[in-house]
C-alpha positions as CSV (number, residue, x, y, z in Angstrom):
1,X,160.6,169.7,10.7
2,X,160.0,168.4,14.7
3,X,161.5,165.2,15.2
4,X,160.0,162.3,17.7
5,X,162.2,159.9,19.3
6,X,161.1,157.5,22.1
7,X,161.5,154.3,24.4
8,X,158.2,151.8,23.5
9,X,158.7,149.0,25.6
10,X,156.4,145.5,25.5
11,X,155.5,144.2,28.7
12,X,153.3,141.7,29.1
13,X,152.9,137.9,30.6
14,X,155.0,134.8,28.9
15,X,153.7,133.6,25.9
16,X,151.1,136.2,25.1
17,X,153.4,137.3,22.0
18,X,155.5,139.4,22.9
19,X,158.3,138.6,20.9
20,X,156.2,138.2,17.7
21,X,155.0,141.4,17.6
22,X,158.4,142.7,18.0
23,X,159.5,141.2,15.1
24,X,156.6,142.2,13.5
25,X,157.1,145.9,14.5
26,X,160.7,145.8,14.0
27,X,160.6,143.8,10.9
28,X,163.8,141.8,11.5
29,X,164.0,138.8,13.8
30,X,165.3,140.6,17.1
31,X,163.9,138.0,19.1
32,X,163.8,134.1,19.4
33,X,160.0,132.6,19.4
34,X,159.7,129.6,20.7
35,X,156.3,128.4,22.9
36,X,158.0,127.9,26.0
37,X,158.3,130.2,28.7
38,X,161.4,132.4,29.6
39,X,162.3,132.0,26.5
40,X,163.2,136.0,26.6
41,X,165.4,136.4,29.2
42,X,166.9,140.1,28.4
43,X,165.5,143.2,27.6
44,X,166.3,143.4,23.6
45,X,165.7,146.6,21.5
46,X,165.2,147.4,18.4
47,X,165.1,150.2,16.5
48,X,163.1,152.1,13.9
49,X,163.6,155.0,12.2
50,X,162.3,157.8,9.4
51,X,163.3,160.8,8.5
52,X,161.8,162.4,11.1
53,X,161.4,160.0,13.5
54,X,163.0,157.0,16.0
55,X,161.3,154.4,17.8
56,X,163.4,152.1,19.8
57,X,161.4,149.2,20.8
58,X,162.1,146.9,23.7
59,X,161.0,143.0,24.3
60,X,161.6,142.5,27.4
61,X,161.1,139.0,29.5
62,X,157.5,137.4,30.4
63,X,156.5,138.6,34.1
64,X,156.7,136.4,36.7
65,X,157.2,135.1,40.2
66,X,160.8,134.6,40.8
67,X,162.0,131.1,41.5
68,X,165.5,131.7,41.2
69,X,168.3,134.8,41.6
70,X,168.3,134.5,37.3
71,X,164.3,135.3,37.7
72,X,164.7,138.2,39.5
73,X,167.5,139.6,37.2
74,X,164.9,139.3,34.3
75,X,162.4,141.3,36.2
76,X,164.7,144.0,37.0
77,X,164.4,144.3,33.0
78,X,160.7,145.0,33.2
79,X,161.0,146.9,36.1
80,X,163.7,149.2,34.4
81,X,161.6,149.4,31.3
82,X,158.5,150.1,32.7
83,X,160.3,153.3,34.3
84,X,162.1,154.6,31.4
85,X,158.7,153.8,28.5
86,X,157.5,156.9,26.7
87,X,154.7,154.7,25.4
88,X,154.2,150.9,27.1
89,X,152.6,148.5,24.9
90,X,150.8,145.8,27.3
91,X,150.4,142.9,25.4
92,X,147.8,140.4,26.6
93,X,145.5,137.7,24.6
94,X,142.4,135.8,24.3
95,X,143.4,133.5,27.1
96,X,144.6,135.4,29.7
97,X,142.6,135.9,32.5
98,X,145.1,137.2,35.2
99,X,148.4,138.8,34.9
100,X,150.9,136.4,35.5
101,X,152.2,139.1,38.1
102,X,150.0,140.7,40.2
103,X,152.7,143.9,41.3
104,X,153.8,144.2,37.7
105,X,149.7,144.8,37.1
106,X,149.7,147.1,39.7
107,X,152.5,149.5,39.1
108,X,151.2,149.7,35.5
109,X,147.5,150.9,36.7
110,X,149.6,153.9,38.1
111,X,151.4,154.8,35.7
112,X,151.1,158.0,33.9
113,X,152.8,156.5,30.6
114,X,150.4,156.2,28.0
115,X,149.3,152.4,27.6
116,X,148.0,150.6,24.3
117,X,146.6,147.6,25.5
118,X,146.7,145.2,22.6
119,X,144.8,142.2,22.9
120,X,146.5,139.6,21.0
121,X,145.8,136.2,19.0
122,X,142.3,137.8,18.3
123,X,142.2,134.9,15.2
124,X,141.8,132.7,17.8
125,X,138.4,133.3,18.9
126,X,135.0,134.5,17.9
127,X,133.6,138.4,17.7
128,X,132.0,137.8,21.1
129,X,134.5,136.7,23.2
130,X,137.0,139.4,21.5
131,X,134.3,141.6,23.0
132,X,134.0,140.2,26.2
133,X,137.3,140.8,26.8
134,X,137.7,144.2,25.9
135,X,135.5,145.2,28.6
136,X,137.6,143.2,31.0
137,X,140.2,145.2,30.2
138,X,138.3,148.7,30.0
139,X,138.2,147.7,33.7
140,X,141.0,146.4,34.6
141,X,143.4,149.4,32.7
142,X,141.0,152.5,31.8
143,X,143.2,154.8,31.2
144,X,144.7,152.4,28.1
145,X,143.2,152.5,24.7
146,X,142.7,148.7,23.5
147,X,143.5,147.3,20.1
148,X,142.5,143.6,19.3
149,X,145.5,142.5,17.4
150,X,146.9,139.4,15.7
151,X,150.8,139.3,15.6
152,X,151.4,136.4,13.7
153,X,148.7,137.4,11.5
154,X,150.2,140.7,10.7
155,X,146.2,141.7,11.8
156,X,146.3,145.7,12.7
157,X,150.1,145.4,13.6
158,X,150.3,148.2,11.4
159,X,147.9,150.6,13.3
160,X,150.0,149.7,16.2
161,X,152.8,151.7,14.3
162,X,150.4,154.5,13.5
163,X,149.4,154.9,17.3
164,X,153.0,154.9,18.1
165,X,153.9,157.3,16.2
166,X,151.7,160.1,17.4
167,X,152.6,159.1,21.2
168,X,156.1,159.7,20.5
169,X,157.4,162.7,22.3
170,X,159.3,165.4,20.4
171,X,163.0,164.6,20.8
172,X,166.3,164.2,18.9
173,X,167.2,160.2,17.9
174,X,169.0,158.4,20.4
175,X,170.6,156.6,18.3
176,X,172.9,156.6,15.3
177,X,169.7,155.9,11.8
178,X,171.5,153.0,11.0
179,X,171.3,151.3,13.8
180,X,168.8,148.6,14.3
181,X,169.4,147.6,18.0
182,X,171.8,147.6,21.1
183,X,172.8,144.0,21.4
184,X,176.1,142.9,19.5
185,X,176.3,140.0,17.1
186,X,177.5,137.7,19.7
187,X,174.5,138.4,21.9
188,X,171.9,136.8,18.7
189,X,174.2,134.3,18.2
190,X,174.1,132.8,21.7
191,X,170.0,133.4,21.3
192,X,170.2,131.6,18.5
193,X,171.6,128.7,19.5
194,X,169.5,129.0,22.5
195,X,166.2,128.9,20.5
196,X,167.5,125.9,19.3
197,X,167.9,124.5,22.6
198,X,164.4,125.6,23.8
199,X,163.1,123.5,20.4
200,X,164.9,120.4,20.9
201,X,165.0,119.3,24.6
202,X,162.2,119.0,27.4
203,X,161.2,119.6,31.1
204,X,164.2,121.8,33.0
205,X,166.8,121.3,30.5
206,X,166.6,124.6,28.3
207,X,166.2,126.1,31.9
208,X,168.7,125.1,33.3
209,X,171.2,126.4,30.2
210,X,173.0,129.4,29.2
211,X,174.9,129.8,25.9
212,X,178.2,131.9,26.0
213,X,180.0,132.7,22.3
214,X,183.6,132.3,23.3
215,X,185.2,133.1,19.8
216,X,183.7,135.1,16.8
217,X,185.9,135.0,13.5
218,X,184.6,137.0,10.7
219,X,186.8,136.5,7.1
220,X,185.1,137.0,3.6
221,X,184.5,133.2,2.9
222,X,183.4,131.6,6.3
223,X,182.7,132.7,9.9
224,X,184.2,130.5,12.8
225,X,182.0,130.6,16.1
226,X,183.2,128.8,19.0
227,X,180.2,128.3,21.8
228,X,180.0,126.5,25.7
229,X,176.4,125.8,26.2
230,X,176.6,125.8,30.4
231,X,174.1,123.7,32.2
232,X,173.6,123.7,36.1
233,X,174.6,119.7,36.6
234,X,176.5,117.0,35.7
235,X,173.3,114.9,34.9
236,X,172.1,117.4,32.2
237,X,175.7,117.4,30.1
238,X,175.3,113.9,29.0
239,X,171.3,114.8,28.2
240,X,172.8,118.0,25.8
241,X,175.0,115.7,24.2
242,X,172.8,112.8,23.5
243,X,174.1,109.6,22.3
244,X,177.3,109.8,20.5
245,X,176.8,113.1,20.5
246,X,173.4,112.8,17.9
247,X,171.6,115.6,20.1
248,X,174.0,118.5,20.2
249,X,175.2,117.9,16.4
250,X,171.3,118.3,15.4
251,X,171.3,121.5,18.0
252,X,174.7,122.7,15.8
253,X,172.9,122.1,12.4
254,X,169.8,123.9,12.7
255,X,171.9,126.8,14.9
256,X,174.6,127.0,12.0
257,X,171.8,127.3,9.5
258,X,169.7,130.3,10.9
259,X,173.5,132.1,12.0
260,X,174.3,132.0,7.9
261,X,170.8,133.6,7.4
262,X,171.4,136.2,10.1
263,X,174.7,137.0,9.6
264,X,174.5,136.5,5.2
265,X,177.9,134.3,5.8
266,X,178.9,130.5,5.7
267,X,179.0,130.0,9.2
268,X,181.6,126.9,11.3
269,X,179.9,126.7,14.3
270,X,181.7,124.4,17.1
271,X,179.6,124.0,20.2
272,X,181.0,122.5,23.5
273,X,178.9,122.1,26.8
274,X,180.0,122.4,30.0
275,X,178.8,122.6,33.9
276,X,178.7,125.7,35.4
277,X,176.9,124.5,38.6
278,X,174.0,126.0,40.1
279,X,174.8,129.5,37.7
280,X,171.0,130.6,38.3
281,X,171.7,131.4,41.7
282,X,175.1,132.7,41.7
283,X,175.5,136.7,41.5
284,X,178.5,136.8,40.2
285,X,177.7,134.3,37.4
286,X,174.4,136.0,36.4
287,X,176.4,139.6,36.2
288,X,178.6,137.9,33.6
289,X,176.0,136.6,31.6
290,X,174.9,140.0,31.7
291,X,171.4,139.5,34.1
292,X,172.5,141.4,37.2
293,X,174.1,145.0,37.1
């Protein structure tokens, strides 16, 4: 029996639903969803396998114009995924009416990978204009076959899978089978708590933060997780904590209760925040947090 492995890696502008339909593909939260932008910041994978075959999907960040050093470490990710894809799914939707990148665009119009367009949050609009915009892309991207799709739906998510599959290239797993992705537990945590973050506060400040675990404990009756949320300025700290400290313990609650979900443990999660100034634009910072090579 042949086996087919392969890299399919979503690329696509922010909030187009990216992360949704990784999820949906995966079928395991892999990645936060929130409606903000940059709310992926990493390339994430995750993996699916049969008997006689592997997929190992990748989410990877929004495109965009870089603003800061930590902007340009996220594109490296699309950048490095475009080039290693066996299949690329390019996810658009019913409102997007230029790529939020013009180069990213470009390099994929010459690419030789094979390209499923997928056309996304098709619920949202009427037959006609679902039509009108696959012959945009029929321009735009000919050599990609199109699929109108609805990822929180669950709408032809499966058929996605199917066309997958027979792209898939013949090759051995690269992967152990029971692996479901390359990120450790302290990596989903940190998202987590992140998501949270994204959720609860407004304007530059879920921008501005990174979350770093700084202890894991694991015992059979209770995991202890010690996190720094890091935020470029003073000014911001006080805004994270929130009067006597209401805003961070709400943060900690909803974060504690989606950890015990994820991880199937009682979770004591202590969180902390500190200023690591300007941390966007430092290269040494952003290789730590694990943006830059």
């Amino acid at each position: 029996m042949s086996h087919r492995s392969g890299f399919v890696n979503i690329i696509g502008s922010p909030n187009v639903g990216k992360s949704t339909l990784m999820n949906e593909l995966v079928r395991e939260k892999i990645s936060i969803i929130t409606s903000k932008q940059q709310t992926t910041r990493h390339r994430i994978m995750g993996i699916v396998n049969g008997d006689d075959f592997q997929i190992v999907y990748s989410d990877t960040p929004g495109v965009l114009n870089p603003g800061y050093k930590l902007h340009e470490g996220m594109m490296q990710f699309v950048n490095t995924a475009l080039k290693d894809a066996d299949v690329i799914l390019f996810v658009t939707d019913m409102f997007e009416d230029e790529v939020n990148h013009r180069e990213t665009l470009e390099r994929v119009q010459k690419t030789s990978t094979p390209i499923l367009l997928l056309l996304n949050k098709i619920d949202l609009a009427d037959q006609k204009k679902v039509e009108q915009r696959v012959d945009y892309w029929n321009k735009i991207l000919p050599q990609a076959e199109i699929l109108p799709i609805s990822a929180l739906h669950k709408f032809n998510v499966d058929f996605v899978f199917d066309k997958v599959l027979k792209l898939l290239p013949k090759a051995p797993p690269y992967f152990p089978k029971d692996q479901l992705t390359d990120k450790p537990m302290r990596f989903f945590i940190s998202e987590i708590i992140r998501e949270k973050i994204l959720a609860l506060y407004q304007k530059e400040i879920p921008y501005s933060c990174e979350v770093v675990v700084e202890e894991f404990k694991e015992s059979k009756d209770i995991t202890r997780i010690r996190a720094i949320i890091m935020v470029a300025r003073n000014s911001q700290k006080g805004i994270i904590i929130g009067h006597e400290g209401k805003k961070i313990k709400q943060v900690g609650e909803l974060a504690r209760k989606d950890i015990e979900e994820f991880t199937g443990n009682k979770v004591f999660l202590d969180l902390f925040v500190k200023v690591d100034k300007d941390w966007r634009e430092n290269e040494s910072k952003l290789k730590k947090y694990g943006y830059l090579q």
